[in-house]
C-alpha positions as CSV (number, residue, x, y, z in Angstrom):
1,X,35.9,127.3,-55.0
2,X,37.7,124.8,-57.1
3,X,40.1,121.9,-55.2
4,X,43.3,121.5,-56.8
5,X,44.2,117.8,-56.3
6,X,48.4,116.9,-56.3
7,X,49.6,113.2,-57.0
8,X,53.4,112.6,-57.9
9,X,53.1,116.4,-58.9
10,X,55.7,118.1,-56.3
11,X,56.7,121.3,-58.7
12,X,53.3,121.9,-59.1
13,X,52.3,121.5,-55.0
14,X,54.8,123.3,-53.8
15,X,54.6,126.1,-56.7
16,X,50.5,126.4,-55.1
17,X,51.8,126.0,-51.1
18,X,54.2,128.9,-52.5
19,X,50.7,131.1,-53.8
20,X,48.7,130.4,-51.4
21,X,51.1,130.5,-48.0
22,X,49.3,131.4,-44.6
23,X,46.1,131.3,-46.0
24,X,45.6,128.3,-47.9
25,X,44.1,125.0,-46.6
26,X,45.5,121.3,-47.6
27,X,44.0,117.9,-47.0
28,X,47.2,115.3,-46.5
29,X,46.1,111.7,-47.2
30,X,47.1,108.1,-48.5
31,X,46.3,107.7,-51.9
32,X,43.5,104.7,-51.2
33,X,42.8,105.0,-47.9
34,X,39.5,106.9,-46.1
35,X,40.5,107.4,-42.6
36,X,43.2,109.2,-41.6
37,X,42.5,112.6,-43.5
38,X,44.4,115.8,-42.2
39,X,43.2,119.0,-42.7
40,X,46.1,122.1,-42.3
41,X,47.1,125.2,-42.9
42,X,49.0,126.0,-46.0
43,X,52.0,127.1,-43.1
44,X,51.6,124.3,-41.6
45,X,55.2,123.1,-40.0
46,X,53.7,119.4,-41.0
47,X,53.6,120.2,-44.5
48,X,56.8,122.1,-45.2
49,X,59.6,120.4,-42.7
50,X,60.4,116.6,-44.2
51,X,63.6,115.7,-43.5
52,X,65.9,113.8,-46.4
53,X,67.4,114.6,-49.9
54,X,65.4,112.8,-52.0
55,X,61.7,114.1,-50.2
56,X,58.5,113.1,-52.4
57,X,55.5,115.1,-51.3
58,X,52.8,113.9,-53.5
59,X,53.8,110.5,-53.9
60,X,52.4,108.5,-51.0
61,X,50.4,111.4,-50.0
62,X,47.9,113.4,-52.0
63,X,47.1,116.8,-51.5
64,X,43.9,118.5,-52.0
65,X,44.1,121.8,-51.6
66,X,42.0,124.8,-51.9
67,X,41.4,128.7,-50.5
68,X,39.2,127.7,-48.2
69,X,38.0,125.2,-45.6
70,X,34.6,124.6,-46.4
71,X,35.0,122.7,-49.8
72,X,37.5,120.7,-48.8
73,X,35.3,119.5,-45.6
74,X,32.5,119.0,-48.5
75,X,35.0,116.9,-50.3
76,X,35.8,114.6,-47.3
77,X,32.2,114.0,-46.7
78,X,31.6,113.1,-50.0
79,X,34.1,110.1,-50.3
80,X,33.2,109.2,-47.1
81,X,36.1,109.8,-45.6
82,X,37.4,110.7,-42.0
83,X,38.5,114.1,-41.3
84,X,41.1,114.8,-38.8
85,X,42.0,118.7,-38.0
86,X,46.1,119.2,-37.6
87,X,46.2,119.7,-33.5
88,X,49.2,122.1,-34.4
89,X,47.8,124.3,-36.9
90,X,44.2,124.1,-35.8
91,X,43.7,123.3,-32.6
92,X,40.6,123.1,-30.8
């Protein structure tokens, strides 16, 4: 399943959160950095409710998103990089 990667692409984010809303899963993370990762759900509150007129979604946060969890997870390891599950969309 292909990963479709948003940077300082908003119209086209939002059009895929649009698609792909419940079921869809998005990795939120700095552009550099490898800890810190967050993994939600596409209807996540975390992803949908910023506050301000002038919101930027994929500027100082990418998004890597896909249909399921598992790539994304495979993508993390890859880079190395620390996973954190959303406590409010996926709790343990």
């Amino acid at each position: 399943m292909p990963i479709a990667h948003f940077q300082d692409d908003d119209d086209a984010y939002l059009r895929w959160m649009d698609a792909h809303e419940p079921d869809g899963w998005v990795i939120n993370r700095e552009r550099t950095a490898t800890t810190g990762w967050r993994l939600h759900r596409a209807a996540c509150w975390h992803l949908r409710h910023q506050v301000g007129a002038n919101v930027r979604w994929t500027h100082h946060y990418v998004k890597d998103c896909a249909t399921a969890e598992a790539p994304l997870v495979a993508f993390a390891r890859q880079r190395g990089a620390e996973l954190v599950r959303c406590p409010r969309c996926l709790p343990d």
